[in-house]
N, C-alpha and C positions, 0 to 999 in steps of 0.2 A: 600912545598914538601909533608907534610903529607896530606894535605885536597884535594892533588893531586894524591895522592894513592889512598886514602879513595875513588875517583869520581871513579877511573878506576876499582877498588875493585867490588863499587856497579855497575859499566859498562856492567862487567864479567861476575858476576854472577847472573845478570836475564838472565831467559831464552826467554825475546822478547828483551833484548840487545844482546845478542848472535848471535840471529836469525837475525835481523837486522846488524852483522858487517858481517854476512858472506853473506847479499846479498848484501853488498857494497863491499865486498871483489870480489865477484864473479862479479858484475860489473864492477869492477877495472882490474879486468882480463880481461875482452872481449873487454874494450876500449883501453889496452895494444897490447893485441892482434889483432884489428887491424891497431893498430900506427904501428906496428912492417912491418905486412902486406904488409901496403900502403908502405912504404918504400921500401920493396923487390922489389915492382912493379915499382918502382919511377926508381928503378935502372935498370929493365929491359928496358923498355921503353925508357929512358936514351940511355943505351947501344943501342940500335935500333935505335934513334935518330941519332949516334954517324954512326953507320956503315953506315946508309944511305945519312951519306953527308949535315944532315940540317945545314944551319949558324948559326956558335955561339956555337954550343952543343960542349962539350968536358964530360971528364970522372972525375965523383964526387965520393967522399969518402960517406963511408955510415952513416958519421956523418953528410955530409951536404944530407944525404938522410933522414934521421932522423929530422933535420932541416927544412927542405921544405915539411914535413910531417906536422910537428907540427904549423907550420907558416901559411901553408894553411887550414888545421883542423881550428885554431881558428880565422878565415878568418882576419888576419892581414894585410897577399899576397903582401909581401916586394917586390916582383920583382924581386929582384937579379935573381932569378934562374926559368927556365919559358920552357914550352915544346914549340915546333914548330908543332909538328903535329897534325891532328886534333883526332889522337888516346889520347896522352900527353893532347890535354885539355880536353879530353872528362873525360879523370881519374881525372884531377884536379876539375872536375863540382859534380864529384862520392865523392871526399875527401873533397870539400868545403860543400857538403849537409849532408854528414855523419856527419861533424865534427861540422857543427850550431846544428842538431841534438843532439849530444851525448854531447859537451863538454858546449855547449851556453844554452843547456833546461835539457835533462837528468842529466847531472854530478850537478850541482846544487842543484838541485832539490833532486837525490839521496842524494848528501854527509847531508843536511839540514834532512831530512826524516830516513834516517837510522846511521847517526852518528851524526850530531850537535843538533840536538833533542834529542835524547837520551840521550847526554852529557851535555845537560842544566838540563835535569830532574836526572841527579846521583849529578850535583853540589845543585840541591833541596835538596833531599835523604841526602847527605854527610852533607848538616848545618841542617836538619833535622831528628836526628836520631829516629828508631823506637825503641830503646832501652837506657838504661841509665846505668854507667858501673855499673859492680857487686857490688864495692866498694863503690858506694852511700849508707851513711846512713844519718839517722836524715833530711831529707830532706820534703819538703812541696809538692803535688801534688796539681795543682789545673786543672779542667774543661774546663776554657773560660777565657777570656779575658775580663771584663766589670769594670765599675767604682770602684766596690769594692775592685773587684783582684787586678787591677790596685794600689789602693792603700796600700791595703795588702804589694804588692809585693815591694815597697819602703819601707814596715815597714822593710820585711825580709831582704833587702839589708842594712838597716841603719843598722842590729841589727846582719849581721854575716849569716842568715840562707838564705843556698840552698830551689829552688826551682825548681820545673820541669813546664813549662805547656804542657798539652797533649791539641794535637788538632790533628781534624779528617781529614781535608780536606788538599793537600799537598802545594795549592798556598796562603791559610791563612798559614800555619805556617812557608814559608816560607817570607811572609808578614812583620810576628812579628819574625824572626828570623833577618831580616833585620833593624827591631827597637830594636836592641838588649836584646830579651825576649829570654830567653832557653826553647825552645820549644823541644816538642817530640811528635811524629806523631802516631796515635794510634786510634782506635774505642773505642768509651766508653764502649759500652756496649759486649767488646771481652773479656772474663780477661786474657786473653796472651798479653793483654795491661796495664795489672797493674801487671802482672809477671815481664812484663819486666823493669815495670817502680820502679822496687823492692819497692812493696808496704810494704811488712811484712819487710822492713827497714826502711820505712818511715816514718817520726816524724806525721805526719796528711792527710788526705787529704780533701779537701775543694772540695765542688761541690755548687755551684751559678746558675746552669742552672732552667730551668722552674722545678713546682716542683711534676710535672710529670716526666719530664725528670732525674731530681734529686735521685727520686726512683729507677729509673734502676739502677744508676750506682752503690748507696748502696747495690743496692743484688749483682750486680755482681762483686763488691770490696769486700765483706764480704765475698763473695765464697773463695775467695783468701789468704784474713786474715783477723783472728776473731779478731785481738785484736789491731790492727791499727788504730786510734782514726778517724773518718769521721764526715766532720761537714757540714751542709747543711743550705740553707740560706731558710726559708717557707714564700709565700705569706699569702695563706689562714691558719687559725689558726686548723683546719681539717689538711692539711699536718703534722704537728708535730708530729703527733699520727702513723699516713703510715710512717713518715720517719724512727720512734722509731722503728718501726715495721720489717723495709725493713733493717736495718742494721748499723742506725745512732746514733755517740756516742754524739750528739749534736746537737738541730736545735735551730738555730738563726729567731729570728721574728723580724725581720727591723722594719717594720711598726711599732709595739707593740714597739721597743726600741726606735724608731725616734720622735716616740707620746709624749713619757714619755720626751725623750729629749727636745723636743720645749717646752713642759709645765713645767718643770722644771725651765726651764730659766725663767719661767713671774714669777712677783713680785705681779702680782695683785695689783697692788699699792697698797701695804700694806709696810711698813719700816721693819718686821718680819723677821728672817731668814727662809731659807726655803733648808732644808737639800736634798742633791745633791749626798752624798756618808755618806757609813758609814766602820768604821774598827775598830772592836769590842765595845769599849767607848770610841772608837774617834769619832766626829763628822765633815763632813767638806760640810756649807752652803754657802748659799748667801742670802745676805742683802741691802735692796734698802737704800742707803744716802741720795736718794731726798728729798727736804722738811724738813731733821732733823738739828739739832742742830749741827750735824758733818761736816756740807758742809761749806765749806770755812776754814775748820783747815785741822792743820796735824795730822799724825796718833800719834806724840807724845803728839799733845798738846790735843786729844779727851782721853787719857788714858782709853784706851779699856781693857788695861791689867786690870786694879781694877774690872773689870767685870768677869775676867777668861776668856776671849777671846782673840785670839792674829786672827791678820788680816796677811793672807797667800800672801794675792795680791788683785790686783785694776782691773775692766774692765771699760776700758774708750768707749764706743761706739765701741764693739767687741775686742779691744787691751786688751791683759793681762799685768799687769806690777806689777812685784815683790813687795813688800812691803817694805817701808824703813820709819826709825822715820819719816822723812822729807818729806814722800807724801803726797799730796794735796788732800783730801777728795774731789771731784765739787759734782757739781748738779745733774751728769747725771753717776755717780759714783754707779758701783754695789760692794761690796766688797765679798770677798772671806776670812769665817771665820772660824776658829780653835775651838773647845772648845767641851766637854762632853756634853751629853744632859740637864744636871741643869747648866751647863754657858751656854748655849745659851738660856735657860728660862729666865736667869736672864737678858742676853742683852735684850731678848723680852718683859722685862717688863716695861724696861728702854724706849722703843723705840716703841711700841706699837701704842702710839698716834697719832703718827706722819705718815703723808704719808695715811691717809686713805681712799680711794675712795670706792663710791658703785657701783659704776658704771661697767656693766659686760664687759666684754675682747673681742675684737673681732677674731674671726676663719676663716680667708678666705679658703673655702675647707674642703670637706666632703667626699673626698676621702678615702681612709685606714690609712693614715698619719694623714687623718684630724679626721677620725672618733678617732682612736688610741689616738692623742694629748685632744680630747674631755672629753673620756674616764676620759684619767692624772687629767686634771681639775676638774673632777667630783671627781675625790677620793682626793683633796688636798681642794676640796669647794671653789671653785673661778667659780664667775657668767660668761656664756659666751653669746655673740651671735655670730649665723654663717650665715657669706656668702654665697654662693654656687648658680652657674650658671646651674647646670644640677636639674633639679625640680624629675627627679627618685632617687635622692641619697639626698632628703630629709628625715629627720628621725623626727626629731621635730619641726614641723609646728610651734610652738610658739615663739621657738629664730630663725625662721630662716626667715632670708633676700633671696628670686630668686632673684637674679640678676647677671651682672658682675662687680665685685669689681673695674673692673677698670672705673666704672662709676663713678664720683665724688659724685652725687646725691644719689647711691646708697649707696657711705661709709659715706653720711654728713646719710642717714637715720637709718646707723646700729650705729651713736652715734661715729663719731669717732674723734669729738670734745672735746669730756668731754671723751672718756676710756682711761683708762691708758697703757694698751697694745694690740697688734696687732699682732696677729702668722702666718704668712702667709705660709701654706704648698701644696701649689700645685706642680705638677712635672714636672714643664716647668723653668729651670733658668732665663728666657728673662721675662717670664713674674713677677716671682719674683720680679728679677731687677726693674721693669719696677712699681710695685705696692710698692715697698719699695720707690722710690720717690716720688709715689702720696701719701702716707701717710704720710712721711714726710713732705710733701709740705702743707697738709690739717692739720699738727697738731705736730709742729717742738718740743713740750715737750713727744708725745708719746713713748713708749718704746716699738723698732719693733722688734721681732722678727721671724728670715726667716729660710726657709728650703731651701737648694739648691745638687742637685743632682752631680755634679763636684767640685772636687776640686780649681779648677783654678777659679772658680766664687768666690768664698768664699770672695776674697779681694774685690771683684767690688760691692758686695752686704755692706760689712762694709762701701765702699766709696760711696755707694748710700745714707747710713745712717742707717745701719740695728745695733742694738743695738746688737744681739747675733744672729750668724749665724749656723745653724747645716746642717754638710755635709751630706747625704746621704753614700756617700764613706766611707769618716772618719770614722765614726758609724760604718757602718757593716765592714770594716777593722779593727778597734781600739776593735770587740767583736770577733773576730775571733783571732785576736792576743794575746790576753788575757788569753784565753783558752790554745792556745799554749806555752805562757809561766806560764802556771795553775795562775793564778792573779796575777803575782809581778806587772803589768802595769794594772791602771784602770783609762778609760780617764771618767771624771768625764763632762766633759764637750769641744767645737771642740778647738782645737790644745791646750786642759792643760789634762795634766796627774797627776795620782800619782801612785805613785810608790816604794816598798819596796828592799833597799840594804841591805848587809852587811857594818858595820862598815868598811873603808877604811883603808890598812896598816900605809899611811901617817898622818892620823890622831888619829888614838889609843891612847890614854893617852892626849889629851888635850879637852880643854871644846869647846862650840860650836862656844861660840864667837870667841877663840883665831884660829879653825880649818880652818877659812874663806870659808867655802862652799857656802855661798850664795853671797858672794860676786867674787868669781871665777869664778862661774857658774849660779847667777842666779835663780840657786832651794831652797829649804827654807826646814827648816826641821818640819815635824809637830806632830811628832810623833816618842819615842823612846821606845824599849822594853828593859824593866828592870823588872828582879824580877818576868819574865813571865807576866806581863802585859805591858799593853800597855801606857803610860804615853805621854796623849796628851800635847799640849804646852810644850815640855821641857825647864825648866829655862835655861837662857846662858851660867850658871857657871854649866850646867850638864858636866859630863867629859865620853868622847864615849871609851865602854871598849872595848877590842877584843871579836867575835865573835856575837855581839850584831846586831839587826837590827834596822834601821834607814826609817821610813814612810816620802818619799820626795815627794813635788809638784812641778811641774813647766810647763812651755809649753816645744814645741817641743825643740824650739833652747835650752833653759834653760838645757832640761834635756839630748841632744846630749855633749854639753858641761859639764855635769858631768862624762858621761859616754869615754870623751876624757880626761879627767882630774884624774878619778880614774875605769881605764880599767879592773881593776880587783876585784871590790867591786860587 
């Protein structure tokens, strides 16, 4: 009943819905008037029938005058009731052509034009509103609808936070109002669009369009309110500068993040840690097992701890898996480790030997992603060479292979027999997919790592064989969220987080071991602050006090599962 109001509401009061019922109205009247009409006549002629004697005719009431108006108008012409004279059918030829006329083309036509149009477009209007109530606050504004949002907009739903999306055009938002997004209809560049959309309530708002387009809406969001955090997504590294400029409390560089992110992951086949995150004099890496002396034990029986390093979790060919004494160290094992920066020199010294290749890394793509990931490797000094099919987006004639990588010929010539890894960052998934199995195929010990731009790919790329997959989405969703919750969440790598609680009520006063948090939920703890520092690896016999925080890692499910477990930490 209400969203039956709300249509007739916005019906009302436009003024070309207005206009529009009163020329149905006034239509409705002239086709009344003359049903009414033709009746009168029905009866005259009738009655004249009657005095002059024709067979058959008698005297009808003016309901069945009424009757034999409306049956002949919509040329049904039951018969029952029928003139004799050639006056009587000449009127019946007048009310059978009026009434194909008005009631079989016009009335149609009208009612669809000036009332069932109108009333498809306020049931648009009425699931898309152009305003958001007054009492919104803390809520998220975004721009568009695209990979990132999209994921964004799942963080904000796991995690409790309202969102709006404003969109311009009325049959997209009524599109994504239909895939249940909450939309609101609005020009970007109006700010009676971000009045309404109570921006100076608003916890953020995110703009992801071109970044050109981007710029507008910062000036004309910041007209609105100075102090509403705006975070923009920049292609070219020149944008950051205009955005800062135009009214941005934030610009996110994809490319520059996604670079770092895919280079991160390679190990260089080196057995080394190779640090990932940092939080304060915590450290938290990753370290290749192939080739070492740890492959084929477990985590109890490689006693990592005598090193000052505690092992957070396992990536088995993209799977994360929690760490327990009784893990299995394989071959193809990257581990995820704990320790300060002098325990992890000390693991490096231990483990150095092992796993050493010279041989450079290959880079299919020299894109922004690719150039970006190049960059990464350049500042961590891992040797690269690069693929690349377009010969103008050559940069270094010396490592670089023209060709297309999905040529077999071309990856046996960029050495992809003997390198240890493989980053493949183009921005086609298919084709990803598709070069994650020739590599595979050409070299079943190399360690691939992919870029892929959806989410939904992310599993089909691990089951093609991809060692560490980085979303596109993920990324620029997991740095926007970030910001929004000012760091407590930092995804370290695609679907593992870490993340900063408060000490849980049900756990207050006992030690880590007995509080069973990793075993309930999966997340691990790796980091406790005592004493205003930060006290990585905390022993098990630490006892969690009130008011203390607690540096927990885990993936997605891991850490939804804590967050159901201890809803108020």
């Amino acid at each position: 009943m209400k969203s039956i109001a709300a249509q007739i509401l916005i019906l009302t009061r436009q003024r070309s819905s207005r206009r529009n019922l009163k020329a149905l109205a006034k239509f409705l009247a002239v086709l009344i008037g003359m049903i009414m009409t033709y009746t009168v006549i029905f009866h005259l002629i009738m009655e004249y029938e009657v005095r002059m004697n024709f067979e058959g005719q008698e005297h009808h009431s003016w309901l069945s005058g009424l009757y034999w108006t409306l049956v002949t108008m919509s040329t049904l012409g039951f018969g029952d009731i029928t003139f004799q004279s050639d006056l009587g059918r000449a009127f019946t030829i007048i009310v059978i052509l009026s009434g194909t006329l008005f009631l079989l083309v016009l009335l149609p036509f009208t009612f669809i034009q000036f009332f069932y149009a109108p009333w498809v477009e306020s049931q648009a209007q009425a699931s898309t509103p152009q305003d958001l109530p007054e009492s919104e606050r803390d809520h998220v504004l975004l721009t568009q609808i695209d990979p990132v949002t999209e994921a964004l907009i799942k963080k904000l739903e796991q995690f409790g936070h309202r969102y709006a999306l404003i969109v311009e055009e009325i049959d997209e938002a009524r599109r994504l109002h239909d895939q249940n997004y909450r939309v609101m209809r609005g020009d970007l560049d109006d700010p009676e669009t971000y009045e309404s959309a109570r921006l100076s309530q608003a916890s953020m708002l995110v703009s992801t369009l071109s970044d050109a387009a981007d710029t507008t809406v910062c000036i004309t969001a910041r007209g609105v309110s100075e102090t509403t955090p705006i975070v923009t997504t920049v292609e070219d590294p020149v944008s950051t500068q205009i955005h800062e400029m135009a009214g941005a409390s934030n610009t996110i560089r994809l490319p520059e993040i996604m670079g770092q992110a895919l280079a991160r992951c390679s190990s260089g086949g080196d057995a080394i840690t190779h640090t990932v995150a940092t939080f304060g004099t915590l450290r938290l890496a990753e370290a290749n097992a192939s080739k070492t002396p740890l492959v084929g034990k477990t985590l109890r029986e490689n006693r990592l701890g005598d090193l000052g390093v505690s092992v957070a979790g396992l990536w088995e060919r993209g799977e994360f898996k929690p760490a327990r004494p009784d893990s299995v160290v394989g071959p193809n094992t990257v581990m995820m480790v704990v320790g300060s920066e002098e325990q992890l020199l000390n693991y490096d010294e231990h483990f150095a030997i092992y796993a050493v290749s010279g041989e450079p890394v290959i880079l299919i793509g020299s894109g922004r992603i690719g150039k970006a990931t190049a960059e990464a490797l350049e500042e961590r000094g891992v040797q690269y060479r690069v693929i690349e099919q377009n010969p103008n987006r050559v940069i270094n004639p010396d490592i670089t292979i023209v060709g297309n990588a999905a040529d077999p010929e071309i990856l046996k010539q960029a050495g992809i027999a003997t390198t240890p890894t493989v980053i493949i960052t183009t921005n086609d998934d298919d084709t990803n997919l598709y070069l994650t199995l020739l590599c595979r195929q050409s070299n079943p010990d190399v360690e691939i790592i992919a870029r892929c731009t959806l989410d939904k790919h992310v599993k089909a790329l691990h089951k093609a064989g991809a060692d560490f997959v980085q979303s596109y989405a993920s990324i620029g969703a997991s740095s926007i969220f970030n910001l929004l919750q000012k760091s407590r969440v930092v995804t370290v790598t695609q679907g593992l987080d870490v993340f900063r609680v408060n000490v849980p009520t049900e756990v207050i006063g006992k030690t880590i071991i007995e509080c069973g948090i990793r075993e309930k939920t999966g997340c691990t703890i790796i980091g406790y602050h005592k004493d205003d520092s930060l006290e990585p690896n905390p022993r098990p016999d630490t006892v969690l006090e009130k008011g203390r925080e607690m540096l927990m890692i885990g993936d997605w499910e891991a850490r939804n599962s804590y967050f159901k477990a201890y809803p108020a930490s």
